[in-house]
C-alpha positions in Angstrom: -126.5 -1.8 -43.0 -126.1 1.7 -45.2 -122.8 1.9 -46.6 -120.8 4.5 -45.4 -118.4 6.7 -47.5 -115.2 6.6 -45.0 -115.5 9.9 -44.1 -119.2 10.1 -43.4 -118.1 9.6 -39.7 -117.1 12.7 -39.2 -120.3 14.0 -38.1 -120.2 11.1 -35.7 -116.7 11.9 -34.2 -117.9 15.4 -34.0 -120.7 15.0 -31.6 -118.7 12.2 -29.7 -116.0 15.1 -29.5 -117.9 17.5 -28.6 -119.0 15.5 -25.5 -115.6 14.4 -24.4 -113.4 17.5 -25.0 -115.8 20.6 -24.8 -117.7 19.3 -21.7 -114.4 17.9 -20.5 -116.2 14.5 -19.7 -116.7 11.1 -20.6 -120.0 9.8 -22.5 -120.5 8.1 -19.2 -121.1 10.9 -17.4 -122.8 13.7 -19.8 -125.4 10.6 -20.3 -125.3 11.1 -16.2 -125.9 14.4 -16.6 -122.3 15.5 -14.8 -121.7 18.3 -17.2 -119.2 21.0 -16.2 -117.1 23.3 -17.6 -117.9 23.3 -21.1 -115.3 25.4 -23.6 -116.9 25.7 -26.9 -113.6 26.6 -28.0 -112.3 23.4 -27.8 -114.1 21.5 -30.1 -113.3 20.7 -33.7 -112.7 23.7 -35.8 -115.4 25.2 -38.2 -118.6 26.9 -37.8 -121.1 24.4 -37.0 -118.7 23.0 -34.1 -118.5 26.8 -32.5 -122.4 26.9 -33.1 -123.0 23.7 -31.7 -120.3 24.5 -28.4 -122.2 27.1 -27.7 -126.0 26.0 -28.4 -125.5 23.0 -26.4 -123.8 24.5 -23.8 -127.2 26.3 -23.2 -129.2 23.1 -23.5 -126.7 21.5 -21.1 -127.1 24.4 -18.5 -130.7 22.9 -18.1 -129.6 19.8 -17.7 -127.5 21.0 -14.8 -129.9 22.8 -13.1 -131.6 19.8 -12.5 -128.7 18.0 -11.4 -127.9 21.0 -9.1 -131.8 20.8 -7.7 -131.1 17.0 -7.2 -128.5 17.3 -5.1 -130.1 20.3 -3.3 -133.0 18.0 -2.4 -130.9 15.4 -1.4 -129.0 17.3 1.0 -132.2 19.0 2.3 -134.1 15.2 2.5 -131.0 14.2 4.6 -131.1 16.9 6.9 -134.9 16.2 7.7 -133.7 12.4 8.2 -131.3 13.6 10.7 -134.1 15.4 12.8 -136.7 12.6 12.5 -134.1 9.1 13.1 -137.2 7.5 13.9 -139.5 7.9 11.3 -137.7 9.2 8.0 -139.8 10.4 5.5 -139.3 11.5 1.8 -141.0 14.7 1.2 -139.5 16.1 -2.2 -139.5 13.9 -5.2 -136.6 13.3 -7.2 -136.0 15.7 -10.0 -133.8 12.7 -11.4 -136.7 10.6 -11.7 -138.4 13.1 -13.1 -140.3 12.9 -16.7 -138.3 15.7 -17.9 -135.3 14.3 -17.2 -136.0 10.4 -18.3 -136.6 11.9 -21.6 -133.9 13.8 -22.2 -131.4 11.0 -21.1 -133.7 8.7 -23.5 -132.8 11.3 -26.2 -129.2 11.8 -26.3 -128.9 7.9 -26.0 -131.3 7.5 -29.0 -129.4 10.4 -30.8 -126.4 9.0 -30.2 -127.2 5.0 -31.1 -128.9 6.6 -34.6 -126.2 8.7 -35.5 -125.1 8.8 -38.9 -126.8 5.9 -40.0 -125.2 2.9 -37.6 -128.1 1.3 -37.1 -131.6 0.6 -38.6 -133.2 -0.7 -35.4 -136.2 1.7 -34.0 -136.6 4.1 -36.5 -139.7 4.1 -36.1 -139.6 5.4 -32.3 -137.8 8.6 -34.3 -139.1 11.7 -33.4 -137.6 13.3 -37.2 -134.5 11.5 -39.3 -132.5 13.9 -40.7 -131.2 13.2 -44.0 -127.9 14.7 -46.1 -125.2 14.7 -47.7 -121.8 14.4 -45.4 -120.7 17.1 -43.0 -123.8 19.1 -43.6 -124.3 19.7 -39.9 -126.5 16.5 -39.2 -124.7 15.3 -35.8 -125.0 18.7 -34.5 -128.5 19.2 -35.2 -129.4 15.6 -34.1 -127.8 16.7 -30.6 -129.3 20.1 -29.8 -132.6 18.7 -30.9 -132.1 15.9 -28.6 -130.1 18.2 -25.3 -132.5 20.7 -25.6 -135.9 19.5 -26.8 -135.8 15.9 -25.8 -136.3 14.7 -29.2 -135.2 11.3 -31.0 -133.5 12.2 -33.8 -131.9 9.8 -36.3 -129.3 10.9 -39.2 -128.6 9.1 -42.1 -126.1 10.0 -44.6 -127.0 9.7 -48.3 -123.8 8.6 -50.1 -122.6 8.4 -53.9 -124.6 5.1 -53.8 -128.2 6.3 -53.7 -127.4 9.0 -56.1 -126.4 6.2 -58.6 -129.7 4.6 -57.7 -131.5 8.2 -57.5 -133.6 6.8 -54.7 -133.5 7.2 -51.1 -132.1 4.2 -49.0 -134.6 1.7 -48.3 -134.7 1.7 -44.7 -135.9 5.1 -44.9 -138.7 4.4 -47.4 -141.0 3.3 -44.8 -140.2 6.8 -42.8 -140.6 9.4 -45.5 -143.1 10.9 -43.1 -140.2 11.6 -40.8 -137.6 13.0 -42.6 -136.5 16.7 -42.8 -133.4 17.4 -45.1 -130.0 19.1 -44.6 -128.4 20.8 -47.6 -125.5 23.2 -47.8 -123.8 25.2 -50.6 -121.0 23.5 -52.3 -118.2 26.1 -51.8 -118.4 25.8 -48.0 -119.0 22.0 -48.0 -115.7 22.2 -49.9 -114.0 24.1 -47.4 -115.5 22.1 -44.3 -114.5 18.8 -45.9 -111.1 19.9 -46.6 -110.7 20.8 -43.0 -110.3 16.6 -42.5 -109.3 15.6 -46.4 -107.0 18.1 -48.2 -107.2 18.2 -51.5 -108.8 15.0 -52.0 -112.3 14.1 -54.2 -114.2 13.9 -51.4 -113.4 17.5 -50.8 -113.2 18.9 -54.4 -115.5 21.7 -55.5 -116.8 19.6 -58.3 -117.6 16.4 -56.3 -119.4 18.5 -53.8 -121.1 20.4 -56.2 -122.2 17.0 -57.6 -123.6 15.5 -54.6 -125.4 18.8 -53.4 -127.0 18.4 -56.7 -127.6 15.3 -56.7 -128.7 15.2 -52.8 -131.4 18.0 -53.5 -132.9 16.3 -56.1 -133.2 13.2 -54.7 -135.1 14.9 -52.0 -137.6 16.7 -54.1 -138.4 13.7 -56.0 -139.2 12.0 -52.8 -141.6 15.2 -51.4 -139.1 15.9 -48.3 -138.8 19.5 -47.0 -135.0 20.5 -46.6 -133.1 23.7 -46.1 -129.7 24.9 -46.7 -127.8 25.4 -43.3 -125.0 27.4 -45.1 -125.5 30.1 -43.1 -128.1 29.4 -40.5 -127.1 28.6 -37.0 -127.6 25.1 -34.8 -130.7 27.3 -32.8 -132.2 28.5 -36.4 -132.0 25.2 -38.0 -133.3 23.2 -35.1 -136.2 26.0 -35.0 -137.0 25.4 -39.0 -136.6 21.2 -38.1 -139.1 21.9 -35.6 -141.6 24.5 -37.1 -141.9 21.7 -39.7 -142.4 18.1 -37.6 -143.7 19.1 -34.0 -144.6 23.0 -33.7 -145.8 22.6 -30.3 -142.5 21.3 -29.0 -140.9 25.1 -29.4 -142.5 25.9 -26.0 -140.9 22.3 -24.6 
């Protein structure tokens, strides 16, 4: 397993946020598709958490139409049943069942499993890994892509450890052909980190100068496009993501 810095899992409680406080749900039940009610405004503060709200809630709409539809044909099938005790028939398929919808559930559960690096296992099912340094709007990305696309998408956090070893982690070696990078000017990392850390390194100018730097480098070296998301929105850099891995997929 990829060491973590500690707070590397902010990107992870962000999305898992975002699901239980925004939609106003449980994991449980957005995996379920029972998405109502979503405030964007109550997520955690900062831009990509606004950006994300309100991207997602989009994404999600879709989501509930086909819920909505499901239950529509449900109510409809059971009408026909009523009329015809004798010999019930089925004569609208199940949007649930749906291929749409299989592989958007598959998605978010795949998103969710890969996020910020927790587990190695089935990378190689990965539509794209995205790759960066902490809280450079990974989690967010990884969850749009996923809501509104139906895309696997891994993260990974690279860490002050592969920047002593100026390589990328091994477990991504094997995937180079999958990764798409996530980079972000220092001054606003700075101020999104010291959202959750005040005035510690993690959050100093200097350290995240040093592993922007560092982070860019690394990713040049190793031939993988990236792009600064300092002032892109969620919809704009899951756009670029895609322009770059699977064009076709932007008429999905």
């Amino acid at each position: 397993m990829h060491a973590h810095h500690s707070s590397d899992l902010a990107d992870h409680h962000l999305g898992m946020e975002f699901v239980t406080q925004a939609c106003g749900h449980s994991l449980s039940s957005l995996l379920g598709i029972e998405v109502l009610n979503c405030e964007p405004d109550r997520t955690i503060g900062g831009r990509f958490d606004r950006e994300f709200g309100e991207a997602t809630q989009r994404a999600v709409g879709r989501a509930c139409l086909l819920q909505r539809r499901h239950h529509a044909v449900v109510d409809m099938q059971q009408g026909l049943d009523a009329q015809r005790p004798a010999e019930p028939r089925r004569r609208f398929s199940d949007p649930a069942k749906s291929k749409e919808y299989k592989d958007r559930i598959e998605a978010i559960n795949f998103s969710l499993a890969h996020d910020d690096g927790q587990t190695h296992a089935d990378l190689a099912k990965s539509d794209v890994i995205l790759i960066g340094v902490s809280r450079s709007g990974k989690t967010p990305t990884s969850l749009y892509l996923a809501m509104q696309y139906g895309l696997k998408v891994a993260n990974y956090p690279l860490i002050p450890e592969d920047f002593e070893r100026q390589q990328l982690p091994a477990a991504l070696q094997p995937y180079k052909h999958k990764l798409f990078g996530l980079s972000i000017q220092p001054e606003r990392l700075s101020e999104i980190r010291n959202e959750r850390r005040n005035n510690s390194r993690y959050a100093s100018l200097e350290n995240c100068r040093h592993e922007v730097h560092a982070a860019e480098a690394m990713m040049r070296r190793a031939g993988v496009h990236w792009l600064s998301t300092t002032s892109k929105s969620i919809e704009e850099i899951a756009t670029t993501v895609l322009q770059r891995i699977q064009p076709e997929r932007l008429d999905y």
